[in-house]
N, C-alpha and C positions, 0 to 999 in steps of 0.2 A: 665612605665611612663617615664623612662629617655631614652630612642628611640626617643620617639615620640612627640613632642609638642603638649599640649592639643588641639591649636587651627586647627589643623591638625586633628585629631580625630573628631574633631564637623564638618569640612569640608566634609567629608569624609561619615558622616555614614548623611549627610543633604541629599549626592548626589544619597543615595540609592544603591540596586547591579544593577550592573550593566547587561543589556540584552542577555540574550544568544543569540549568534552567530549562523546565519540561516545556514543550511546545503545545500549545490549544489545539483543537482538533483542527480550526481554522486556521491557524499557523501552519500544521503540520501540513495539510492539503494543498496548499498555496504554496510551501516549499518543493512539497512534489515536485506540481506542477511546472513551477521555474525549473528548478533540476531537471527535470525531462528536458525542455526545453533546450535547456543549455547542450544536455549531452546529444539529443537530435540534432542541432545541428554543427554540433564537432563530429559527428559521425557523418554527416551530408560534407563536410568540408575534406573530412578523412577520403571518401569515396569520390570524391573530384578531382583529389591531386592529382598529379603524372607519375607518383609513385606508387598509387593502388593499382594492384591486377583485378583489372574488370572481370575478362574472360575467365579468369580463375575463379571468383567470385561467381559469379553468374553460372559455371558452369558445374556449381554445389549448389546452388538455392532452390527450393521447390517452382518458387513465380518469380521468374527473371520479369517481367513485365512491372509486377507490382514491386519490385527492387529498384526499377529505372525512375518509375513513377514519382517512388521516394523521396532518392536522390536531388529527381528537378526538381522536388520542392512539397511534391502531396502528402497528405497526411499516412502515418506509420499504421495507422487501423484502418479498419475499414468501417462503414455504415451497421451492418451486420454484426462488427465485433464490438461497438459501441452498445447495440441493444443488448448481445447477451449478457457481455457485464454488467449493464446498469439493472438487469434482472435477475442475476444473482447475487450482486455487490451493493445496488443500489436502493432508493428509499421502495419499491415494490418488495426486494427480500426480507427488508426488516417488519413491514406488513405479513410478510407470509409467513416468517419465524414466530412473530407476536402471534400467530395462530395456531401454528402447530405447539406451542407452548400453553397456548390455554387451551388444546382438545388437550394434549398430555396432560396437564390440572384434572380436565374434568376426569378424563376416564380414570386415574391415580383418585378424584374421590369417590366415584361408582363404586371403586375394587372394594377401598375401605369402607363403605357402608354394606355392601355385602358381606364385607366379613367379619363387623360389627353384629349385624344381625345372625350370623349364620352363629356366633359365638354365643348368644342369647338363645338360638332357634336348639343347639343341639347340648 
């Protein structure tokens, strides 16, 4: 109490907390990334103990091989699953959107001058 002036206090907790701060798209990507990271390998640490059931495990998952793989340490994707998201997700998509968005522009102005003219024509 002897800090802080009461009226100070009531100011303060009137104004609420305050917003969390939005992340850059570069922030945000780069946290991902970390965050994956971290939780891959608390989940490779999970799957090593002497307390996880393998056999049970293993004896649900579609690729027991690429589960093992993981574990000792390879990567969670695979080469193949790398390309198709980077061509649906990545900078080739946003090329292919910016396309399909400017034929929709054009053919949206084809329609309207046909039916500019047809309003004229009849």
């Amino acid at each position: 109490n002897w800090c802080c002036p009461p009226g100070r206090r009531v100011q303060s907790s009137k104004l609420g907390p305050t917003p969390p701060r939005l992340l850059s798209e570069e922030e945000y990507r780069l946290q991902g990334e970390v965050e994956t990271q971290k939780a891959l390998a608390e989940l490779r640490s999970v799957c090593r103990s002497p307390e996880f059931s393998a056999w049970t495990t293993v004896s649900r998952i579609q690729s027991p091989k690429r589960f093992a793989d993981f574990v000792a340490g390879a990567s969670h994707v695979t080469p193949n699953e790398v390309s198709a998201h980077e061509r649906e997700f990545g900078l080739e998509s946003l090329s292919i959107d910016e396309q399909l968005f400017e034929e929709d522009d054009d053919d949206e102005e084809e329609e309207e001058e046909e039916n500019f003219n047809y309003s004229f024509a009849g």
